[in-house]
RODO-2510 file (C-alpha; in nm, 4 decimals, decimal comma):
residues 76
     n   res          X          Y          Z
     1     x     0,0000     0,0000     0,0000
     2     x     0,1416     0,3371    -0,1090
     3     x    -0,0246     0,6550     0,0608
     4     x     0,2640     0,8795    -0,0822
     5     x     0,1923     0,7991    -0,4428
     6     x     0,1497     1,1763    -0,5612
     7     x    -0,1271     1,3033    -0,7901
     8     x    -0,1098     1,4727    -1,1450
     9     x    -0,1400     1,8110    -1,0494
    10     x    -0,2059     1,9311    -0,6601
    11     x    -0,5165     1,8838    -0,6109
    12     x    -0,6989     2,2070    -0,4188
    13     x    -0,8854     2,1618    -0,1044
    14     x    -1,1666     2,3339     0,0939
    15     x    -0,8730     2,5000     0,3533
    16     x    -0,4877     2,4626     0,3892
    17     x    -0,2799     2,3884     0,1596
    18     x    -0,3343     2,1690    -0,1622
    19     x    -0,2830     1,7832    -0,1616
    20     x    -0,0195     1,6468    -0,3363
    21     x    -0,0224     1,3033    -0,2295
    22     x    -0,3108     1,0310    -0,1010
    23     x    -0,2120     1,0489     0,2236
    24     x    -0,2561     1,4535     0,1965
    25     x    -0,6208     1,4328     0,0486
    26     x    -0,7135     1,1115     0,3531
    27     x    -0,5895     1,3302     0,6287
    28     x    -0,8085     1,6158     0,4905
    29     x    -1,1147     1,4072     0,5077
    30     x    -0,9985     1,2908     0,8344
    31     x    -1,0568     1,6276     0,9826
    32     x    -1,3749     1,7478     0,8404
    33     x    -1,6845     1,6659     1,1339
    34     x    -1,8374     1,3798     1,1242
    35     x    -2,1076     1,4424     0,9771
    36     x    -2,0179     1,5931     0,6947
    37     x    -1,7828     1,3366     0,6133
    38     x    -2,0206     1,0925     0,6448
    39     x    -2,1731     1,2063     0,3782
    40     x    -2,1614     0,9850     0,0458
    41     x    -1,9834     1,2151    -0,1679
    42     x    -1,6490     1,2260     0,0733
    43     x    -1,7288     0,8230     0,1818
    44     x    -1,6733     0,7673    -0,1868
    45     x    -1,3811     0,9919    -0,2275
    46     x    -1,2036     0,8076     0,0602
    47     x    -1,2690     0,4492    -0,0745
    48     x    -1,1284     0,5452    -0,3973
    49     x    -0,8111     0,6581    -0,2087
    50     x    -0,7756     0,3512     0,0016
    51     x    -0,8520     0,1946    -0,3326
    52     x    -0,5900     0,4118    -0,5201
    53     x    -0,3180     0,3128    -0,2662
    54     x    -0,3732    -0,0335    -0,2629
    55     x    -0,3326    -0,0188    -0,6752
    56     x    -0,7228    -0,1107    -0,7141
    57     x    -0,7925     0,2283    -0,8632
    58     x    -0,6329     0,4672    -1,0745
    59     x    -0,5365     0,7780    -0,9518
    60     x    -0,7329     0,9631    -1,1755
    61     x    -1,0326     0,8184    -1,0201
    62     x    -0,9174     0,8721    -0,6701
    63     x    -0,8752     1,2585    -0,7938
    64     x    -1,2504     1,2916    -0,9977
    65     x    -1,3935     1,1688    -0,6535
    66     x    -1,2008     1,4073    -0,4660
    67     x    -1,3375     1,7252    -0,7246
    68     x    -1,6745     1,5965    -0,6461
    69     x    -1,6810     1,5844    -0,3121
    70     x    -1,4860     1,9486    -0,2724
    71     x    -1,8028     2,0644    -0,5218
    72     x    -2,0890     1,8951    -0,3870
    73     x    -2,4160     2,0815    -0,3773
    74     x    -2,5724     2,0369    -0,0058
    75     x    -2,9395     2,0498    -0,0749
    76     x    -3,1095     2,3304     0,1833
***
């Protein structure tokens, strides 16, 4: 399992600096509250990094679910 295997570009985040590796993009989601990391969007996003690490997934798909969850629309 590689956690430092680096993406394309670095990939912008919601606060702090950008992510430039897996292990980068997992801590971020590691810190957001509970429940909005619970939601699907940034579940998704971190079982396509686990999946990314472990070779399972490119990293282009561990990136795409990364945009999405960044630019998810919360319904009011």
């Amino acid at each position: 399992m590689s956690w430092d295997r680096p993406f394309a570009q670095p990939l912008p985040l919601l606060r702090g600096k950008p992510a430039r590796t897996l292990r980068e993009a997992d801590n971020f989601i590691k810190s957001l509250p509970a429940m909005e990391r619970d939601a699907p969007e940034w579940r998704l996003a971190a079982q396509t990094l686990a999946d990314a690490a472990e070779d399972r997934e490119p990293m282009l798909l561990a990136k795409i679910s990364m945009d999405r969850a960044l630019t998810r629309k919360v319904a009011s």
